[in-house]
Each structure stands twice: as structure tokens, then as C-alpha cells.
N, C-alpha and C positions, 0 to 999 in steps of 0.2 A: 455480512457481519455488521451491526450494527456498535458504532462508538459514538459515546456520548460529545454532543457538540464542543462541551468547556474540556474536555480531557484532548478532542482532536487538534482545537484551537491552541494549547497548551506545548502539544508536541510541531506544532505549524512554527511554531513562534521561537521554539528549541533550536529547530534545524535552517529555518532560517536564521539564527543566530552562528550557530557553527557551520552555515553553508559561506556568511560571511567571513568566516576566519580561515575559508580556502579548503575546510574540511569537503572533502570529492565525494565521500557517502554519505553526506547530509543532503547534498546538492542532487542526489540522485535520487535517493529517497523522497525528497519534496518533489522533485520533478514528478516522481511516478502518483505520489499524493496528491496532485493538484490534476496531472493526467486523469485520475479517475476518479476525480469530482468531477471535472467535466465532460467526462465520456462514461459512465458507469455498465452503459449497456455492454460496450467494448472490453472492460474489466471481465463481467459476467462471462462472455462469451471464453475469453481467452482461460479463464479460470475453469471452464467446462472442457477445454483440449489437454490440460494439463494430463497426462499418464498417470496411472495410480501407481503407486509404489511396491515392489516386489514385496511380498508377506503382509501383505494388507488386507484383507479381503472383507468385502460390506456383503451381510447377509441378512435374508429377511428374519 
């Protein structure tokens, strides 16, 4: 998924603001945000084991 740099930088900046005010889901979410700038391969991969959802179904 492709986001735009000044929208990502935007929301980088958000949550480290409310990570400093001790909010726990900003802190987590930056962590996983910054997790996978720096490991994208490991994103991909882990996003490829997810399970597909009951009544879902991808067809040609």
C-alpha cells in the first residue's frame, strides 16, 4: 500500500505526540510504523500468513 510521504510524516508526528502524553495505542502503533519502515520485507511476509476471512472469497 503505498502512502504518501507528507500524509505519513503527518500521522508520525500525531502519534508521537499522543505517545507522549502516555496514550498506550499511539505507542504501539508508532512502534509497528517504524517496525516496518525498517523491516518491510518482514511486513510483506507476515501480511502473506494472515488467514483470509470466512465469506470472503477472491475469484478469477
Amino acid at each position: 500500500m503505498y502512502i504518501p510521504t507528507n500524509l505519513a510524516d503527518e500521522l508520525k508526528r500525531y502519534l508521537k505526540q499522543q505517545a507522549n502524553k502516555g496514550d498506550l495505542e499511539a505507542q504501539t502503533l508508532l512502534a509497528q510504523i517504524e517496525q516496518a519502515a525498517s523491516s518491510p520485507s518482514v511486513v510483506a511476509q507476515q501480511a502473506m500468513n494472515i488467514p483470509a476471512s470466512d465469506g470472503i472469497e477472491l475469484g478469477c
